[in-house]
N, C-alpha and C positions, 0 to 999 in steps of 0.2 A: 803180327798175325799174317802180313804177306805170304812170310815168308815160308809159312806151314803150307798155304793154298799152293805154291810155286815148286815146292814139295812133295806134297801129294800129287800133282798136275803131274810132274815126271815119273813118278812111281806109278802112276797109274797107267801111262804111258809106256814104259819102260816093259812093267808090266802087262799089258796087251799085248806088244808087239813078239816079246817070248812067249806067247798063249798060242798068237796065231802062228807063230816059224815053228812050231815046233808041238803042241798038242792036238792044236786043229786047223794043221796043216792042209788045205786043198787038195783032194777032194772032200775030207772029212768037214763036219757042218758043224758051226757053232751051235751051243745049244739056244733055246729063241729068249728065255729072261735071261743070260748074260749079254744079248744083245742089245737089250733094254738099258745097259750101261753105256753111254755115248762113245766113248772112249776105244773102248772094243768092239764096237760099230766103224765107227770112221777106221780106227785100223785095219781093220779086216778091211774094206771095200777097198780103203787103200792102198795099201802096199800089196795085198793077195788079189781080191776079186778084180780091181778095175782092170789092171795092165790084161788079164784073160779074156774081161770081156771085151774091151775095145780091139781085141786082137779077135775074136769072136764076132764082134760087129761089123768089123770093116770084110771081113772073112766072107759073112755071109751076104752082106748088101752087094761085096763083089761078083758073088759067083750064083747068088740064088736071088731072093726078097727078101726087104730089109726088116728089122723089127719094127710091129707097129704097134704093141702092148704087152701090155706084164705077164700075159697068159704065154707069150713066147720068149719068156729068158727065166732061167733058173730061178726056183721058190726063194733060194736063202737072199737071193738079189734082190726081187720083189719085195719081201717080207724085211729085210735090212733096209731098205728105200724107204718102206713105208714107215718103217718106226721112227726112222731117222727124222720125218717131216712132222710126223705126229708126236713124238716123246719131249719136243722142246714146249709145246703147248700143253701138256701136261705136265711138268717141271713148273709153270710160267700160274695155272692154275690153284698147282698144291701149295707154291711160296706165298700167293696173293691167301690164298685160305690159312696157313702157318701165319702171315704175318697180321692177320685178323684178329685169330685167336689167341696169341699172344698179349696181345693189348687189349 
């Protein structure tokens, strides 16, 4: 049964990463419930958004003010950050309620 999870983990994978190079390529915006999938979260910030925006941060801390809040960097950042922190908490909620009712 590992080996289906180790599996899916690259296909899912795999999968994201042709989503983002290639459908919703930067500037185009993920839609916000496939964000909700971990997977295509982390890849998106990963390989597309970070490297922009640490090239955007250092950018502007050098030549203007730096950022001090979410109201001053892009929504899809913001809004991908926050799922990101919150969707593991609700994954951690719904298995503890699934493995309740189960038994």
């Amino acid at each position: 049964m590992l080996v289906v999870g180790y599996i899916l983990s690259l296909w899912a994978t795999i999968l994201s990463v042709s989503f983002n190079n290639t459908i919703f390529n930067p500037p185009k915006k993920v839609p916000t419930w496939l964000l909700f999938y971990p997977t295509v979260n982390i890849c998106r910030y990963l390989y597309k958004v970070i490297p922009r925006i640490i090239f955007n941060l250092t950018m502007k801390c050098g030549y203007e003010t730096c950022v001090s809040s979410f109201s001053q960097v892009d929504s899809e950042l913001a809004l991908g950050l926050v799922i990101l922190f919150v969707s593991p908490w609700m994954y951690y909620i719904l298995g503890i309620y699934l493995y309740e009712v189960s038994f």
